[in-house]
C-alpha positions, 0 to 999 in steps of 0.5 A: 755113774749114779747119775747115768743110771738115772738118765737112763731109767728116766729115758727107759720110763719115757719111751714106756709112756710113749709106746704105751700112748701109741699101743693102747690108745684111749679109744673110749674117747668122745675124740676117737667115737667122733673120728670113727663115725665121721670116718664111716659117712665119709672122708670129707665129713667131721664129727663131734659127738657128745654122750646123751644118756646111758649109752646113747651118743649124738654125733653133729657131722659137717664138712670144712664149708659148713654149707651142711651143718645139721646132719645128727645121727644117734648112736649106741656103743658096746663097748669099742664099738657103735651102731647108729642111725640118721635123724637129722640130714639137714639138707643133705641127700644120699647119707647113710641111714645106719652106721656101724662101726668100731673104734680103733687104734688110728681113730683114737690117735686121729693121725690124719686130723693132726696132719691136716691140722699141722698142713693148715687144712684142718677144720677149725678146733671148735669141737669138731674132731 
């Protein structure tokens, strides 16, 4: 009996943990920010974004090819949200000069990203997100 009322408290803590994971994403992540600002240039771009200083961040875009690696915008966060403007195109024309956006629950989880990446069709894992 003592050991049933364990197994279940143990099962009880785990899903817990899980939904937690799943309802409170961490969307102050450098992953999430990346996926988000890929996400508002457009659907064939990934990003990486690293903080730069206060509350300044760098994001690098490029496509799966990499024929236009280059493209930098720099943004500002407040809080789950950001603001950012282009200051690299690297070749690329018809981008975006500002975008905005917020952070949200399907950026932080990037659920589209871990399909892609369990289909095979997912960018390289070398920093880009």
């Amino acid at each position: 009996m003592r050991r049933r009322r364990w197994s279940a408290a143990a099962l009880v803590a785990i899903l817990a943990a899980l939904a937690a994971y799943l309802v409170l994403p961490d969307t102050t992540s450098r992953g999430a920010l990346s996926h988000s600002v890929a996400g508002a240039v457009g659907s064939s771009f990934y990003a990486s974004c690293h903080a730069a200083r206060g509350v300044s961040w760098r994001c690098e875009l490029m496509t799966s090819d990499a024929s236009d690696a280059g493209i930098l915008y720099s943004l500002t966060r407040d809080g789950g949200c950001w603001h950012g403007s282009l200051t690299r195109a690297g070749g690329m024309t018809g981008l975006p000069l500002r975008i905005s956006g917020c952070v949200n629950r399907p950026d932080a989880l990037r659920v589209t990203d871990h399909l892609r990446s369990l289909l095979g069709t997912g960018f390289p894992s070398d920093g880009f997100y």
